[in-house]
C-alpha positions in Angstrom: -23.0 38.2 -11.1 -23.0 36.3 -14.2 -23.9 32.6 -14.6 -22.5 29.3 -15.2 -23.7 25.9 -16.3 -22.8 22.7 -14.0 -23.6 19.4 -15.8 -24.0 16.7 -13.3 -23.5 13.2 -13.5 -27.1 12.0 -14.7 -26.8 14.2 -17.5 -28.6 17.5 -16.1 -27.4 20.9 -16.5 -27.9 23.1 -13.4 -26.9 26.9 -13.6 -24.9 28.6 -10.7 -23.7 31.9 -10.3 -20.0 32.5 -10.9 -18.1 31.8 -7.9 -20.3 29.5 -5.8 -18.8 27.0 -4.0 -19.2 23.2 -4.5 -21.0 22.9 -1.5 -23.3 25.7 -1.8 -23.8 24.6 -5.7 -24.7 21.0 -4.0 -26.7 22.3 -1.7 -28.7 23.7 -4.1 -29.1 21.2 -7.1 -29.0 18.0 -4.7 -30.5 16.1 -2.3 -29.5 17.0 1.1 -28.8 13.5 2.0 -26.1 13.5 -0.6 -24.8 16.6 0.3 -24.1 15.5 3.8 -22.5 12.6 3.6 -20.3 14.0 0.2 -16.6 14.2 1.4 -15.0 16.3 -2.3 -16.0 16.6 -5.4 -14.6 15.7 -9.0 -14.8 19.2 -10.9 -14.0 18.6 -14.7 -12.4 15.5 -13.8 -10.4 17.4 -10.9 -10.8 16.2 -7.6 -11.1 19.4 -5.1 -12.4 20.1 -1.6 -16.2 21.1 -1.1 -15.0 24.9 -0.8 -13.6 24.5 -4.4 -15.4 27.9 -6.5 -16.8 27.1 -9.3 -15.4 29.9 -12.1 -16.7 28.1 -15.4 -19.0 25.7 -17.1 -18.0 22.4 -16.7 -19.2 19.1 -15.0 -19.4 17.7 -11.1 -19.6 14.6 -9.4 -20.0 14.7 -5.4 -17.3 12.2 -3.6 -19.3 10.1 -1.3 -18.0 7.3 1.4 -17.7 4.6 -1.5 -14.8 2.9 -3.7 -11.3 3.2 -3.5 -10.6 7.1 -4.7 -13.2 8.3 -1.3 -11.0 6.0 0.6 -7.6 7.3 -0.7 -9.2 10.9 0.3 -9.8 9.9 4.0 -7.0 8.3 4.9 -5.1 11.2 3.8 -6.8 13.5 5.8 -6.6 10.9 8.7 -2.3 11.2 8.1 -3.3 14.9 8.9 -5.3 14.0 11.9 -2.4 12.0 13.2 0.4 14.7 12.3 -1.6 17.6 14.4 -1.9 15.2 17.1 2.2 14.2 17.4 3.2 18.1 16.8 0.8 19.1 19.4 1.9 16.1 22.0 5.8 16.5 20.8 6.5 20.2 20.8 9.7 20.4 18.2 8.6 17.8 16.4 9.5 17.9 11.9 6.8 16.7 10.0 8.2 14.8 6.8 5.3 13.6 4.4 2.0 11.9 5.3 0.9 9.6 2.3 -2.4 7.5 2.0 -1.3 3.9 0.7 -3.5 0.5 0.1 -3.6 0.0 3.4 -4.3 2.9 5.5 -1.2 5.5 6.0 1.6 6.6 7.2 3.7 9.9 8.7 7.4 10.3 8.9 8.6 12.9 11.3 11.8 14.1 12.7 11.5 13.6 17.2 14.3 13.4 19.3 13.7 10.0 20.9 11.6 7.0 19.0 8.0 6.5 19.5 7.3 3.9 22.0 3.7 2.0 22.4 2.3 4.3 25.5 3.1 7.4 22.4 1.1 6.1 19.8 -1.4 5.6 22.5 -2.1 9.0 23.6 -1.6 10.0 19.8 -4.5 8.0 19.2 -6.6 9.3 22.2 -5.3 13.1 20.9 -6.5 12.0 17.5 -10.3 11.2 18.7 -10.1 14.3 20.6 -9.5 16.5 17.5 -11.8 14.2 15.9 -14.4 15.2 18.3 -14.0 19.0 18.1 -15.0 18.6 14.2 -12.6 21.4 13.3 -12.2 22.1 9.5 -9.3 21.2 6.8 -9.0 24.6 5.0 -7.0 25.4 2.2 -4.9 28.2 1.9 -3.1 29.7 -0.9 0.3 31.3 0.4 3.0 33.7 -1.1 5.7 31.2 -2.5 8.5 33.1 0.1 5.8 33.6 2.7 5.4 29.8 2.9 9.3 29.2 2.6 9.9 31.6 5.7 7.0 30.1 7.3 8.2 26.9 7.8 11.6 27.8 8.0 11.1 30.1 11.1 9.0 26.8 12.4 12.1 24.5 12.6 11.0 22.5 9.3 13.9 22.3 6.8 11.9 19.2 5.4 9.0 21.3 4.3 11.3 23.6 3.1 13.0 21.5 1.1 9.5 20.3 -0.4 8.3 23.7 -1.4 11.4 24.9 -2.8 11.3 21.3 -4.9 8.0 20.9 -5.8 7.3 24.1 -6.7 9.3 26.3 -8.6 8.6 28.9 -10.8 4.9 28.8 -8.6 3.7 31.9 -7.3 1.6 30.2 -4.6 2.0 26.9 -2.8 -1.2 25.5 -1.5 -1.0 24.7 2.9 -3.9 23.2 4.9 -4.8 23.8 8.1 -6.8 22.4 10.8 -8.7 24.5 11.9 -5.9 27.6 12.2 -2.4 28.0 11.8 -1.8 27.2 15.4 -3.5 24.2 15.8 -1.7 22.5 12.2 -0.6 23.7 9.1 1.0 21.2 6.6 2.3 22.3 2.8 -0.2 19.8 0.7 -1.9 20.5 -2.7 -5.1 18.2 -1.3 -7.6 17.6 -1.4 -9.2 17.1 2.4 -12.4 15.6 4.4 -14.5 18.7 5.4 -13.8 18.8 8.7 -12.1 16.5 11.1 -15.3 14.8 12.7 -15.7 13.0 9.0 -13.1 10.6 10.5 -14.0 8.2 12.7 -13.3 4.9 12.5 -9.5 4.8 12.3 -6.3 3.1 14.5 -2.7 3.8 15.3 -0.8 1.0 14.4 2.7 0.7 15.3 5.8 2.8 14.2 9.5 2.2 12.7 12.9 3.7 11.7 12.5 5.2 8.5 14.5 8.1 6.2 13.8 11.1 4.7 12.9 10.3 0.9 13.9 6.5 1.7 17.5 6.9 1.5 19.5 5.8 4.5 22.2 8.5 3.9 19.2 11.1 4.5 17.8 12.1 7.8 16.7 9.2 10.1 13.1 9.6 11.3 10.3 7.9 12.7 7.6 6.5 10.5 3.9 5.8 12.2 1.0 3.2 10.5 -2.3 3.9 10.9 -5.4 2.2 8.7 -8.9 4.2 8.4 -11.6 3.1 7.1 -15.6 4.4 6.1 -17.2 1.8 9.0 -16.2 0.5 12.5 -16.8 -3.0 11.3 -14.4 -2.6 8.2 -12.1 -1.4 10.3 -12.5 -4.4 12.5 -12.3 -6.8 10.0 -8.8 -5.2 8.5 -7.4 -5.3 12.2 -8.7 -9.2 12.5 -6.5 -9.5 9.2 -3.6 -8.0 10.4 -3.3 -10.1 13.6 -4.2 -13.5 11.2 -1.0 -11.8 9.3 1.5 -11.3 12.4 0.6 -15.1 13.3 1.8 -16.4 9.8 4.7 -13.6 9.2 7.4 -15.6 7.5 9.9 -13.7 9.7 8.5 -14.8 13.2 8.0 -18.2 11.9 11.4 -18.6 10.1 12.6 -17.9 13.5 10.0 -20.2 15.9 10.3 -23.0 13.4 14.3 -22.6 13.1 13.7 -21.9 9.2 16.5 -19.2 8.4 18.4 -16.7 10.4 19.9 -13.3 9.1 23.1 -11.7 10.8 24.6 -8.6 10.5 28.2 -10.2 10.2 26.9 -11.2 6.8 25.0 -8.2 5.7 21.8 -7.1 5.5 19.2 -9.3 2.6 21.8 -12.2 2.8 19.9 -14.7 5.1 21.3 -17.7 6.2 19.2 -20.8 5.9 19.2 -23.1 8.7 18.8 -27.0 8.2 14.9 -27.2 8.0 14.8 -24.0 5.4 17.0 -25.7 3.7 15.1 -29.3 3.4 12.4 -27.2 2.3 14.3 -25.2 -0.3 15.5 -28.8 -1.5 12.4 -29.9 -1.7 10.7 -27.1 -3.9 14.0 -27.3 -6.1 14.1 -31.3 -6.4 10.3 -30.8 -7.4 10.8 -28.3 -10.6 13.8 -29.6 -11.5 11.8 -32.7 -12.3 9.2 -31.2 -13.5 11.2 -28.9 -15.9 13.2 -32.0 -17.3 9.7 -33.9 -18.0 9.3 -30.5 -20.5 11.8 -30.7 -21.8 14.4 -28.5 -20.4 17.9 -28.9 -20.1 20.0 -27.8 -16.8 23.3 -25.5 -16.6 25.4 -23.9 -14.7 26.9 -20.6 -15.1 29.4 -18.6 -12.7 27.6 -15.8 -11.0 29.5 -12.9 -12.1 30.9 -11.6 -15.5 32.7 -9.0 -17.2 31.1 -5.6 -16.8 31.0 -5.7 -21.0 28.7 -8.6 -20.8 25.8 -6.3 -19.3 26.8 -3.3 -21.4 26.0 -5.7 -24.7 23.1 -7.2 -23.1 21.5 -3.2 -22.2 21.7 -4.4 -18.6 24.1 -1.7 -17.2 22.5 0.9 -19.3 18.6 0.0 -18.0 19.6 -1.8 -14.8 22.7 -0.2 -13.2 21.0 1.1 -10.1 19.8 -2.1 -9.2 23.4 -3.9 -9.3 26.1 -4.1 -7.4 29.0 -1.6 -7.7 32.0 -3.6 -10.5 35.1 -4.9 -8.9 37.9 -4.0 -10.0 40.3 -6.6 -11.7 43.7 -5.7 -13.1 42.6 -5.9 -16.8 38.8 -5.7 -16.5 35.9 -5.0 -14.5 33.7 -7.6 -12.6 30.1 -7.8 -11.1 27.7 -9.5 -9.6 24.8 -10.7 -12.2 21.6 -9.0 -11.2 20.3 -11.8 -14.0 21.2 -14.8 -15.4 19.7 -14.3 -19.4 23.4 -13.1 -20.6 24.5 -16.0 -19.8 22.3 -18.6 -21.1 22.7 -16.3 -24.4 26.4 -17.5 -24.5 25.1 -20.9 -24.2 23.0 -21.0 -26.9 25.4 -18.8 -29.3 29.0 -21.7 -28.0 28.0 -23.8 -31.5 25.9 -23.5 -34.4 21.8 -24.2 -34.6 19.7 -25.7 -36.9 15.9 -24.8 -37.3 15.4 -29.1 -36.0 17.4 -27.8 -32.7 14.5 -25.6 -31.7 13.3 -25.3 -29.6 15.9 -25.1 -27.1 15.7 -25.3 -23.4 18.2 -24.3 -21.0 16.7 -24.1 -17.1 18.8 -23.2 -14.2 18.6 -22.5 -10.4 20.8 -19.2 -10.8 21.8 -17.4 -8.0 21.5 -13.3 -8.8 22.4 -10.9 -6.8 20.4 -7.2 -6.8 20.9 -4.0 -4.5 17.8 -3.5 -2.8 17.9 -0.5 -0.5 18.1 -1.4 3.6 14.6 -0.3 4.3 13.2 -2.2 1.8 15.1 -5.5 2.9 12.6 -7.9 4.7 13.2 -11.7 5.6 13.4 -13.7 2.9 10.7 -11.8 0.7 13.0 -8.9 0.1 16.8 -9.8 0.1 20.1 -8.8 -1.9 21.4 -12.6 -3.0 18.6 -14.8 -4.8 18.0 -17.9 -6.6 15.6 -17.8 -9.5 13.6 -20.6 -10.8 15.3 -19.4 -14.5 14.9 -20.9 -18.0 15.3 -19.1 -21.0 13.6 -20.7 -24.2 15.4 -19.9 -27.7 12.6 -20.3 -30.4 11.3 -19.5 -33.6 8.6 -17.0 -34.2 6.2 -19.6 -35.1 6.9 -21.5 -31.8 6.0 -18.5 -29.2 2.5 -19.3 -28.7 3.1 -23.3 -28.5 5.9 -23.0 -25.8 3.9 -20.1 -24.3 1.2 -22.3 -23.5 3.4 -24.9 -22.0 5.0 -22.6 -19.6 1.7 -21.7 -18.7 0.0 -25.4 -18.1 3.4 -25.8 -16.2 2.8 -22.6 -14.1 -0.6 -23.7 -13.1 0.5 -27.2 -12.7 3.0 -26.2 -10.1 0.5 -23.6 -8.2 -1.8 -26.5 -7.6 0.8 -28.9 -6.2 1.7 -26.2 -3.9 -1.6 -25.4 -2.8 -2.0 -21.9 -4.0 -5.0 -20.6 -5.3 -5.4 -16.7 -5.0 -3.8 -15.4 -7.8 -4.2 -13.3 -11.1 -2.5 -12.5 -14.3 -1.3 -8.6 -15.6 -0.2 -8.5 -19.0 3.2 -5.7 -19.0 3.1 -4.0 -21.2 5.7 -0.5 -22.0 4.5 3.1 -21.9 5.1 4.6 -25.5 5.6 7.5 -24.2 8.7 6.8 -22.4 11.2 6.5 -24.4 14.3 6.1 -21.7 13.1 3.0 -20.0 12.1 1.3 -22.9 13.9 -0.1 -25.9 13.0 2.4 -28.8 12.0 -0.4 -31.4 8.4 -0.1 -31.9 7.8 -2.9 -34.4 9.5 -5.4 -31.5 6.8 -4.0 -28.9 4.1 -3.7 -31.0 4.7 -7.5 -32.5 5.7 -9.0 -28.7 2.3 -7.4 -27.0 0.0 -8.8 -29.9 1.5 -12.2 -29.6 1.1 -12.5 -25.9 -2.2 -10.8 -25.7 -3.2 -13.5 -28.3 -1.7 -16.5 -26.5 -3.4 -15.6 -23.3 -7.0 -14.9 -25.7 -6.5 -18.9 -26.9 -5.7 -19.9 -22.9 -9.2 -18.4 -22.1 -7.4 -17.3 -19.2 -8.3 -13.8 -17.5 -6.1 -11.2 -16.9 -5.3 -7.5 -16.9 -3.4 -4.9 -18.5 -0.3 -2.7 -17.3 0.8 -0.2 -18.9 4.7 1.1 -18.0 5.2 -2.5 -16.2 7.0 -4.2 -18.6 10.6 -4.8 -18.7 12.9 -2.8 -20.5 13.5 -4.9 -23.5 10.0 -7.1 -23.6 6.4 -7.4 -22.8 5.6 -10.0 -20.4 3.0 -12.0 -18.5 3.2 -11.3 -14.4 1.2 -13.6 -12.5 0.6 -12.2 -9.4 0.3 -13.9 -5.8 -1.8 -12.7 -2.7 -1.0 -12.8 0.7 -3.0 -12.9 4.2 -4.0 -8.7 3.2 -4.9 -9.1 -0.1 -1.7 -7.6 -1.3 -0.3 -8.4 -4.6 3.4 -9.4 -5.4 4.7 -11.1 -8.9 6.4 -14.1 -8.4 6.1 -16.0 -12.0 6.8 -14.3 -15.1 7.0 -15.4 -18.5 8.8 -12.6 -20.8 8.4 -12.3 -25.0 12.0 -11.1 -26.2 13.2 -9.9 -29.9 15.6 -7.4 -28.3 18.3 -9.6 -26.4 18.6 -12.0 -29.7 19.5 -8.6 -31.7 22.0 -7.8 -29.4 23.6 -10.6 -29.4 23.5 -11.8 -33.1 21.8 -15.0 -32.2 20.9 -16.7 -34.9 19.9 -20.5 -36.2 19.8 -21.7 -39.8 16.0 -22.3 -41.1 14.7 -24.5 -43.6 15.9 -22.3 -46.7 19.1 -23.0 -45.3 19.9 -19.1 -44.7 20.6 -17.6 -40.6 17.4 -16.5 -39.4 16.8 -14.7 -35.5 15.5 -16.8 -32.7 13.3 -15.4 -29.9 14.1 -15.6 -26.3 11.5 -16.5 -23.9 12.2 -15.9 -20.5 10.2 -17.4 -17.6 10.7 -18.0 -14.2 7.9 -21.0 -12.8 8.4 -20.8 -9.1 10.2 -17.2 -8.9 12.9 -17.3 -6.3 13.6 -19.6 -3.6 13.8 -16.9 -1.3 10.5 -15.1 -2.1 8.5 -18.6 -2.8 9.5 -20.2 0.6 8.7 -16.9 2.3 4.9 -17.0 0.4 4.8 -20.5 1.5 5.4 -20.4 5.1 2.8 -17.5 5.2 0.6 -19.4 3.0 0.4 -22.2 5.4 1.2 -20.9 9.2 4.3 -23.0 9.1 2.3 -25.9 9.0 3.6 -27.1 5.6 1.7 -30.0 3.7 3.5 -33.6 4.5 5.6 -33.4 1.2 7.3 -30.0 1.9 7.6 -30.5 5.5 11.6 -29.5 6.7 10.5 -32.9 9.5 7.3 -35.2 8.5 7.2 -37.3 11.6 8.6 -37.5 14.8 9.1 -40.3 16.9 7.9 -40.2 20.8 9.1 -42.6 23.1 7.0 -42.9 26.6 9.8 -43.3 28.4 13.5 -45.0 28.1 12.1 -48.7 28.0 10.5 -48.0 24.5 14.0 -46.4 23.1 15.6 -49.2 21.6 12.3 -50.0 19.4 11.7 -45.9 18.7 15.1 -45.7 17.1 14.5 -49.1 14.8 10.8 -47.3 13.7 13.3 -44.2 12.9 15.1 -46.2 10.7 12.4 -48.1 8.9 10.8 -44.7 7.9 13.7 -43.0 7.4 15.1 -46.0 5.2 11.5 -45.5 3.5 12.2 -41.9 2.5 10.7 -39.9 5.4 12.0 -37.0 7.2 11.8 -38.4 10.9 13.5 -37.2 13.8 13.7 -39.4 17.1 13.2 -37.2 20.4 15.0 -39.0 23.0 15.0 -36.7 25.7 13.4 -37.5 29.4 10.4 -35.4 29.1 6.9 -36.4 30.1 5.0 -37.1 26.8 2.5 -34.9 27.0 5.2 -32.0 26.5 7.0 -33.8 23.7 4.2 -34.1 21.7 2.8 -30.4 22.5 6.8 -29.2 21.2 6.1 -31.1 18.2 2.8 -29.7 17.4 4.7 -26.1 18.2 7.2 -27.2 15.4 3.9 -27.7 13.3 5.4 -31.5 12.7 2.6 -33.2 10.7 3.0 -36.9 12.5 3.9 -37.8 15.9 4.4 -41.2 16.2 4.0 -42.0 20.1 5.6 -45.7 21.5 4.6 -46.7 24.9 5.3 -50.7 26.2 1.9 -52.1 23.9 3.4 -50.3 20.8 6.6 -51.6 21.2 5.4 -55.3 22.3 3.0 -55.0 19.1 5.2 -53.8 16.6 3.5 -50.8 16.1 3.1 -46.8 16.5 0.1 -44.7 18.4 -0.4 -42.1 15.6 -1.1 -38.3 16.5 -1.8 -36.1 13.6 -1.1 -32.3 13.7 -4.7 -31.2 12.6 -6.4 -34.7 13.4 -5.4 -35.3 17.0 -5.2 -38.9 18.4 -5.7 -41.6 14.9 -5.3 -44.2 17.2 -2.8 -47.5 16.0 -1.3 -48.9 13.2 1.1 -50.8 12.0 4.8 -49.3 10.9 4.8 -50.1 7.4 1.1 -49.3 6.9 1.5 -45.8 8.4 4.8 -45.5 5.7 2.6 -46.5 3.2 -0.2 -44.0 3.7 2.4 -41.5 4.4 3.7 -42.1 1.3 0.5 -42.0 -0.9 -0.3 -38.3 1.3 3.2 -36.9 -0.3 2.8 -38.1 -3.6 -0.8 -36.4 -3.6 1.3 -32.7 -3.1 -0.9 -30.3 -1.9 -2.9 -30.0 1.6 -5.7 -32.6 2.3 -8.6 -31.6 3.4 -8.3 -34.3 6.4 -5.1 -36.4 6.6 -4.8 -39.7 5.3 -4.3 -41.9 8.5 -7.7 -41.8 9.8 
């Protein structure tokens, strides 16, 4: 048998005879330590199970319990673990696909009745069972038709449909098994764990409605969770993290706080917001309004809908049509919803003539968009079908990008602070030049708009990271990106670099040589929507909102009916003053007003009994302080005062 060279990751060269397995190649060359604990390997830059032959000279690097592409591996195999354990508990059961994500994983599968809590239960249990028996993932090359009738004569169109997909014109499609045929089988290219005693430290989580490739005109199935991770402690601490998330899920506490409300006689994504979302929303849109008129900015309006032609000048219904609403039908011409607002702001700045001294100009709205997001997607108020975007479009000259840049960044981090948020980063989007659909073919424009940004954010000193194919399809742009309670990252500013739009349009102004020269468009979005920020916010903070964004600031607690007349002249004076202040006059002992209050999260309770209301003053409870004993009406309106003008969270409240 002839021999090969193996170049491992030190540098070494090992030789191997033709045909030996990883593992056996391992076993020989490495320390056994390694070689126990190694889950795959990376062959040439492949990764492939242990049993993988080695045919060639090339390079290996054992997969060990360690980074992000071992953890990808084991959950995988753990969506394997959990599939044998439903088909063997649920005879008749259709397996759909069985994806690791950042989180753990999930299966989809076709049963006759959902998955209820007791299930997931004894799938678990059937899991550490399997688990225990330490049976091995094996992969097995099958005859393309062999495979096809295989599954077929199983019940299991889905896998069907995936091999005859997936691969055509393929000889062979690659199946695992644990253990035998029997026991599982699953078509999947790989690669797996060893054996199924590698997993240990895993968890059931809950389970859902889902479809079959996400479309709800598809099959309906049921979709299980499940996290896995390398060590019983990690695992631990990701389950602490998802019960720290449930408590301050914006969809629990929209509803416990009387926030926002979503009905099916409206539609699904089109919440309704309640009084107290809405004093919030008004409060975050009072805020950057301000702030965008002290840069500058001037506010419109525009209608939210236009002319189907409008988007097909604009490139919108060409790049964007699956993400908008079907056109209505007029008798002359077509209408839609606006899945952005830039076209129109265009026609703003094109209604008169401008000079080179007009620039640059500013135009800012609160624009309500409107986007078809499919159902099982749709979540709350982070994931909805009507929006309203922070937007503002700036119409510059070339020499102006980096300047105006720069403010819409100091503005960005300006408004992050004063709304308390401090976990987020910054990914420069940039287009794939390779694809040439999604993108606008003009590789001067993308090649000028990525060096300009890329040298604005070099002059900011501020960090960030590249991605490639993220960037929209007529710009480059700037994505901050938020974190929430998991570590999971959503953008919700963006600041965009556009030659494309002012081409399409004509735009022009008239520079100093007195000849029409083209303007570029940047488009930025501070606070992204309403919808989405208020969402991050109540998450952010548990529902207990800082004093200036509170929906109620203080609440007013009379003893008992005696101390009523005085409660309602306090409400006045604060609300006179500018506070949100609500007066609870019902005939409940006060030791359950004030626990309702702290269950709204209210940051103030303001409690009169007969020596507050002979004194002229209010006992004052704070939300995170407790009892902060007396004071006087207009010195609590003061401090109050001086707590919202500071914006974000203290550290301690003010009235101490």
């Amino acid at each position: 048998m002839s021999e090969i060279s193996v170049t491992l990751p030190d540098g070494s060269v090992k030789s191997a005879p033709r045909g030996t397995t990883v593992r056996d190649f391992a076993a020989s060359a490495l320390p056994a330590s390694v070689v126990k604990k190694s889950l795959a390997a990376f062959v040439d830059g492949r990764l492939v199970d242990l049993t993988y032959p080695l045919e060639r000279d090339g390079t290996v690097r054992l997969l060990v319990p360690d980074g992000a592409e071992a953890l990808a591996l084991y959950r995988h195999s753990t969506a394997h673990l959990l599939a044998a354990a439903v088909t063997q508990l649920f005879p008749g059961t259709q397996c759909g696909i069985g994806p690791a994500t950042d989180d753990g994983f999930f299966y989809d599968f076709v049963v006759s009745r959902p998955f209820v809590p007791e299930d997931l239960e004894k799938i678990e249990a059937r899991m550490r069972e399997l688990a225990g028996q330490d049976l091995p993932y094996e992969r097995q090359m099958w005859p393309r038709q062999e495979a096809i009738d295989f599954f077929a004569k199983r019940g299991e169109p889905l896998k069907v449909q995936l091999i005859e997909e997936k691969t055509a014109g393929q000889p062979f499609v690659s199946c695992y098994t644990i253990k035998d045929r029997d026991t599982f089988v699953d078509f999947c290219v790989g690669p797996h764990v060893p054996s199924t005693g590698r997993l240990k430290a895993f968890k059931v989580l809950s389970a859902s409605n889902a479809y079959w490739k996400g479309d709800a005109r598809n099959q309906p199935m049921q979709r299980i969770y499940g996290t896995a991770f390398f060590k019983d402690d990690e695992l631990k601490q990701h389950l602490q993290r998802i019960e720290e998330a449930k408590k301050r899920d914006h969809r629990r506490l929209g509803k416990e706080l009387e926030l926002f409300t979503v009905n099916e006689a409206v539609g699904a994504g089109l919440p309704l917001w309640l009084p107290k979302g809405a004093t919030i929303r008004r409060v975050l849109e009072d805020y950057i309004l301000e702030k965008e008129r002290e840069a500058g900015y001037q506010h419109v309006y525009t209608p939210d809908l236009a002319k189907v032609d409008l988007y097909v000048r604009s490139g919108h219904w060409q790049h964007y049509q699956d993400s908008m609403f079907p056109p209505m039908d007029l008798e002359t011409e077509q209408i839609v919803l606006r899945p952005m607002n830039c076209p129109h702001h265009i026609l703003i700045y094109e209604s008169k003539t401008r000079s080179y001294r007009d620039l640059p100009v500013k135009l800012a709205e609160l624009g309500t968009m409107y986007r078809y997001e499919r159902s099982g997607v749709l979540s709350g108020l982070s994931r909805v079908r009507s929006m309203t975007l922070n937007d503002a479009h700036i119409f510059c000259t070339p020499d102006q990008i980096k300047d105006e840049f720069s403010k819409v960044m100091q503005l960005v981090e300006q408004a992050y602070r004063d709304l308390g948020i401090t976990q987020y980063s910054y990914r420069l989007s940039l287009r794939d030049p390779a694809n040439r659909e999604k993108y606008v073919d003009n590789d001067a424009m993308w090649e000028l708009g990525e060096r300009v940004l890329r040298e604005a954010m070099d002059s900011l000193g501020l960090p960030y990271q590249e991605g490639i194919g993220d960037a929209a399809f007529y710009g480059p742009k700037l994505d901050i990106q938020l974190a929430d309670v998991m570590g999971h990252e959503e953008t919700y500013s963006t600041i965009q670099v556009d030659f494309h739009l002012p081409n399409q349009f004509g735009l022009e102004y008239i520079g100093t040589d007195g000849h029409a020269h083209r303007p570029v468009i940047i488009h930025r979005a501070i606070v992204s929507t309403m919808e989405r920020m208020v969402s991050y916010l109540i998450e952010l903070y548990g529902g207990a909102f800082p004093l200036w964004l509170a929906p109620v600031q203080a609440v007013v607690l009379p003893i008992t009916e005696r101390q009523l007349e005085y409660a309602a002249a306090v409400e006045a004076r604060l609300a006179a003053a500018g506070l949100r202040v609500e007066l609870d006059r019902r005939q409940e002992k006060i030791g359950y007003k004030i626990r309702e209050a702290q269950l709204q999260k209210v940051p103030y309770m303001l409690v009169i009994g007969d020596r507050e209301a002979a004194e002229g003053t209010v006992a004052v409870r704070s939300r995170s302080g407790g009892d902060l004993g007396a004071r006087a009406v207009d010195a609590f309106i003061a401090d109050a005062g001086q707590e919202v003008a500071r914006k974000s969270m203290p550290v301690q409240p003010v009235l101490s």
